[in-house]
C-alpha positions in Angstrom: 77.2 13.1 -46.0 77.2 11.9 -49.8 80.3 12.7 -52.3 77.6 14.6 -54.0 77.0 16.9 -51.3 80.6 17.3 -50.5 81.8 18.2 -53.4 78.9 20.5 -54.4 80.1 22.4 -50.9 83.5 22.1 -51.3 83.4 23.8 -55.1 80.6 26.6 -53.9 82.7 27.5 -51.3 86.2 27.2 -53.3 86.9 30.6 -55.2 86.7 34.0 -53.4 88.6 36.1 -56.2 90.7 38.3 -54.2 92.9 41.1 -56.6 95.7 42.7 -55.4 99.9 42.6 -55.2 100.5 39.1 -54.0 103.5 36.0 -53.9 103.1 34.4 -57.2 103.1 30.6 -57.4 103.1 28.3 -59.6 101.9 24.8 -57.3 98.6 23.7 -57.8 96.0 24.3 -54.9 94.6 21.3 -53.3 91.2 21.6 -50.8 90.5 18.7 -48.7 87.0 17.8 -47.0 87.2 17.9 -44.3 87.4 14.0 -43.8 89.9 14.2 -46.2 88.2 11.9 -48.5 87.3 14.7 -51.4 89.9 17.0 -52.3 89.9 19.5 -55.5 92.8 20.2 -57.4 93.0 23.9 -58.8 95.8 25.0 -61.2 96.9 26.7 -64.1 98.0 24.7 -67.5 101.4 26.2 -69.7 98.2 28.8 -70.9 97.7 30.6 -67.8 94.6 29.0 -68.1 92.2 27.8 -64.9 91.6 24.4 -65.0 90.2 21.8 -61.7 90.1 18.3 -60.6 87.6 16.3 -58.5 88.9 13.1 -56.7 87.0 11.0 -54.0 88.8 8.3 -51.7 91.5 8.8 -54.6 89.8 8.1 -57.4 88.7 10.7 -60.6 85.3 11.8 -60.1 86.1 14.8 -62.6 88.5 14.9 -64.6 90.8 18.2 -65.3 88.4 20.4 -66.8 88.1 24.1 -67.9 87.6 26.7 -65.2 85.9 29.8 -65.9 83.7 32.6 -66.5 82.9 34.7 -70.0 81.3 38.0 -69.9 81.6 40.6 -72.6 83.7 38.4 -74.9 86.2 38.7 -71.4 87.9 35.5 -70.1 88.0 35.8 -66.4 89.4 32.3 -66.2 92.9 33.5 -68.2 96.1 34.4 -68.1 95.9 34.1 -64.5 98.8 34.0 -61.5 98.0 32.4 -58.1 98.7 34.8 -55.4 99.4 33.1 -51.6 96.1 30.7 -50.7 94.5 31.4 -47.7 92.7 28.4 -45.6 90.3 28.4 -43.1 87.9 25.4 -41.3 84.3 26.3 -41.4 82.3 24.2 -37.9 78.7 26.0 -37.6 75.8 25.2 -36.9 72.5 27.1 -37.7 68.8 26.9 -37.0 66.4 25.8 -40.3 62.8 24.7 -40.6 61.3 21.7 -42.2 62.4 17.8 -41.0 65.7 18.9 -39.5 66.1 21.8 -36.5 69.4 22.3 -37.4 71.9 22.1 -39.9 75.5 21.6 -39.7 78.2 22.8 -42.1 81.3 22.1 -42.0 84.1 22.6 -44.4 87.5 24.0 -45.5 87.4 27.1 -47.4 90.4 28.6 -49.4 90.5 31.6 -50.9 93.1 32.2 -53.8 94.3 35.8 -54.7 94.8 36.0 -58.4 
């Protein structure tokens, strides 16, 4: 599988937005392919702020950026505390038409209370 295709999986799959009383951290989250050879960095800057990194065999595909939604003049991407990540593997395999009779995902998936 491409970097392309692994990292557009790894950062669809990446936020579930769980609420609720959680253990606060302050570490950065890390999600690895899993080959290992893409991991994304999620963390918050001195302004409570969401920001992510890309990197593949170690190198910067993107660089810290901004992470975030606006609605109604609302920043869902602020002021934000990380609650205790959750990881799990993802191995299925599922039935599709066309040139392929099957397709195969497989990732980690982490879900990050906030």
């Amino acid at each position: 599988m491409n970097y392309q295709k692994q990292i557009t999986l790894l950062v669809s799959l990446l936020f579930i937005i769980n609420t609720g009383v959680n253990a606060i951290s302050d570490k950065p989250v890390i999600v690895k392919s899993p080959n290992g050879k893409v991991n994304v960095e999620i963390k918050t800057d001195t302004d409570s702020k969401l920001y992510y990194q890309i990197k593949a065999d170690g190198k910067e595909v993107i660089s810290c950026s901004r992470l975030g939604i606006v609605s109604d003049n609302a920043d869902l991407g602020a002021n934000i505390q990380f609650g205790t990540p959750e990881t799990k593997q993802i191995n299925e395999t599922y039935p599709v038409f066309g040139v392929h009779s099957k397709a195969i995902n497989r990732c980690n998936e982490t879900t990050i209370p906030v």
